[in-house]
C-alpha positions as CSV (number, residue, x, y, z in Angstrom):
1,X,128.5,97.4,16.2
2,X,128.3,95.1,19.4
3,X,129.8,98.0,21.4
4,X,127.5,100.6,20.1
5,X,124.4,97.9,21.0
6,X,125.5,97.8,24.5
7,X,125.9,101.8,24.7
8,X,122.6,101.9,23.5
9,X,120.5,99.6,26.4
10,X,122.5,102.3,28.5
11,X,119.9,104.1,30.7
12,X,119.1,108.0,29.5
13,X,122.2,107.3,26.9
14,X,121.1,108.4,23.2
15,X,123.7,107.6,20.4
16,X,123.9,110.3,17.8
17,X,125.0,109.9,14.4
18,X,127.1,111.7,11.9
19,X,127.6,111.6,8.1
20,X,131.0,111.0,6.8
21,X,132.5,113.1,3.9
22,X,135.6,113.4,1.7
23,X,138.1,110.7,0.8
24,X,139.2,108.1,2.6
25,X,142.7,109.5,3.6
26,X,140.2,113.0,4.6
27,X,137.2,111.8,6.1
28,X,135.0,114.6,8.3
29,X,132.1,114.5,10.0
30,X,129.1,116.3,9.1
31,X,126.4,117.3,11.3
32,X,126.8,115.6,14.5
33,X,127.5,118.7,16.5
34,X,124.7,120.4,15.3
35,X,122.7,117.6,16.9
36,X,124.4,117.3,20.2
37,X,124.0,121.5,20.5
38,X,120.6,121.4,19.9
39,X,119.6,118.7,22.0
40,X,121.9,120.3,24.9
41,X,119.8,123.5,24.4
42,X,116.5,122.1,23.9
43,X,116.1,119.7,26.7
44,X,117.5,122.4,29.4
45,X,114.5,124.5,28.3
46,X,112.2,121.8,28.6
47,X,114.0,121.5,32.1
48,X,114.9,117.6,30.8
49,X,118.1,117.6,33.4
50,X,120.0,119.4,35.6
51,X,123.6,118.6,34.6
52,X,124.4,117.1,31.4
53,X,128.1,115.5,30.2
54,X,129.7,115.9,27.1
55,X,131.9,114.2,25.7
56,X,134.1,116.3,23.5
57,X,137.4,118.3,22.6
58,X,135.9,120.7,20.2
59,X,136.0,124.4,20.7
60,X,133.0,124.9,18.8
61,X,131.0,123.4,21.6
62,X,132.2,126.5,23.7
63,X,128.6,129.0,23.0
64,X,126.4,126.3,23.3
65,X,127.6,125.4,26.8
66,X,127.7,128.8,27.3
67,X,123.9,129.2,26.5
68,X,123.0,125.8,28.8
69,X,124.2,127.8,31.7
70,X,122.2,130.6,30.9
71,X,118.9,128.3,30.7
72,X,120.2,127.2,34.8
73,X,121.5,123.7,33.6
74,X,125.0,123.0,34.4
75,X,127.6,121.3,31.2
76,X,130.5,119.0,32.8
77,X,133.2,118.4,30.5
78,X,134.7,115.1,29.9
79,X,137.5,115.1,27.3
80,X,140.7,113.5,26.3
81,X,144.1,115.6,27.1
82,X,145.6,115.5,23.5
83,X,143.5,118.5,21.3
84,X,141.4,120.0,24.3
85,X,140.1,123.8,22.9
86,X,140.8,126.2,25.7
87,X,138.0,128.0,24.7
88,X,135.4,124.5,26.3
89,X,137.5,123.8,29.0
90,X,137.4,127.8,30.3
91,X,133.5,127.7,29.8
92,X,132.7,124.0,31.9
93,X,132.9,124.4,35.8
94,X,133.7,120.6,36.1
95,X,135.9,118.1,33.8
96,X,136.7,114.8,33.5
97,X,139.6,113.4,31.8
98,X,138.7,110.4,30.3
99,X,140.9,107.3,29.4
100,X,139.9,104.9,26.1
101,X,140.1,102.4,28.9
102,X,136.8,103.5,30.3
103,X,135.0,103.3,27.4
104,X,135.6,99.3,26.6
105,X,135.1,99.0,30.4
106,X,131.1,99.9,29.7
107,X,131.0,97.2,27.6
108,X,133.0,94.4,29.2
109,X,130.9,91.5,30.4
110,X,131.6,91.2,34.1
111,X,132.9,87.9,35.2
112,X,131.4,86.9,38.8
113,X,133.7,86.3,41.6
114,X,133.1,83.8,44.0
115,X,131.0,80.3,44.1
């Protein structure tokens, strides 16, 4: 949980939570990307930002990004190589291929160099 604290003090950063179903060899999520779709939509028509990232491999994102760019706000893609849908990456202008590394890098105390 420390690493989800930290994310959280981010600036403009909002952590979204899913629910977890099945068993625990089949777990799922439920409902997270009905969360990140609507806040996508609704803050570009309350003109909230200009460009948002997501964060995400899932093809099902595809309309949604599709309908951000129709409100004038711009969707940049960051996503990890293994499972990216053709169908998001042919709808964002602009991705990012992300490493796990950066992620525990946002959350790594800094040492200071120097005396």
């Amino acid at each position: 949980m420390g690493y989800f604290d930290n994310i959280r003090k981010l600036n403009r950063v909002s952590l979204k939570y899913a629910r977890l179903e099945g068993t625990r060899d089949n777990l799922r999520e439920k409902n997270l990307d009905t969360q990140l779709v609507t806040d996508m939509l609704v803050l570009a028509a309350q003109n909230a930002y200009d460009t948002a990232i997501l964060v995400a491999n899932d093809g099902d994102y595809a309309s949604a990004v599709a309908g951000v760019e129709k409100l004038g706000r711009h969707i940049e893609l960051g996503h990890f190589r293994k499972g990216l849908s053709h169908e998001l990456r042919a709808v964002c202008k602009i991705a990012h291929p992300l490493r796990k590394s950066f992620f525990i890098d946002l959350t790594t105390p800094k040492t200071k160099t120097g005396s």
